[in-house]
C-alpha positions, 0 to 999 in steps of 0.5 A, a space after each residue: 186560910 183563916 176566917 174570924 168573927 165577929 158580933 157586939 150587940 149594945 145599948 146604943 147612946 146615939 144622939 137624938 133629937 128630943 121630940 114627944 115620941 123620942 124621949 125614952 128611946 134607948 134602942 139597942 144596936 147590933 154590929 157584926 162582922 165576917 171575914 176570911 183572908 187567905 194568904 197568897 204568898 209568904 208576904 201577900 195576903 188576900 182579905 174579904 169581909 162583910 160587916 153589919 150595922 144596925 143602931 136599933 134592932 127593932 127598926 133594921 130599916 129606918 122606917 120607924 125612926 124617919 116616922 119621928 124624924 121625917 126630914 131625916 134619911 132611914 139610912 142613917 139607922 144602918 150600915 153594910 159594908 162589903 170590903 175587898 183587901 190586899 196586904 203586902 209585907 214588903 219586908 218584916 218592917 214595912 207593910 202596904 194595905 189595900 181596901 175597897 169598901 162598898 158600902 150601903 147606908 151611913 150609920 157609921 158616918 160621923 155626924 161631927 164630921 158631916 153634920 148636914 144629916 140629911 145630905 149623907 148618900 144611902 150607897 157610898 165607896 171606900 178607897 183606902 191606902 196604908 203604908 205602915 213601918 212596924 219598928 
């Protein structure tokens, strides 16, 4: 069994609207991780792992930010995400990874990506597949 960690905490250069309450707004964010992973056999091996997001420590929940910035969801503010995995060596070359992530709030979602801020959900899921060769 092997268990790994994992913490970054930073000055957080998120993009935000300029207002007369948000122009010296530098928070500083916190992102940490915990996992363990168990192998199950020679060549499958079992992954669980818990991550934390935060863009500003001084507000984990969103209250102050969604305060200046009303038309906007606090749960852009943070993230948790709990992952369940399975990785398969089906030879030393070839390698099959399985996750499924549940996951509450959306400080990870790219804005370039889904620009309408407003419509992110607050509790999401994750299905990820992977088939990789290592040559």
């Amino acid at each position: 069994m092997a268990i790994s960690l994992g913490c970054v905490t930073s000055v957080n250069n998120m993009p935000i609207p300029q207002t007369p309450s948000t122009a010296d707004f530098n928070p500083i964010s916190e992102h940490w991780y915990v996992q363990a992973g168990y192998r199950l056999l020679d060549n499958v091996q079992l992954t669980l792992r818990y991550d934390s997001s935060v863009q500003d420590i001084s507000d984990r929940q969103g209250e102050k930010f969604i305060a200046a910035q009303p038309f906007l969801p606090a749960h852009l503010m943070y993230t948790q995400d709990i992952v369940f995995g399975t990785r398969w060596d089906i030879t030393p070359a070839w390698m099959l990874r399985a996750e499924y992530h549940r996951v509450h709030g959306s400080s990870s979602v790219s804005a370039f990506d889904n620009p309408n801020l407003a419509a992110q959900v607050e509790d999401w899921n994750i299905y990820a597949l992977q088939i990789a060769y290592r040559f």
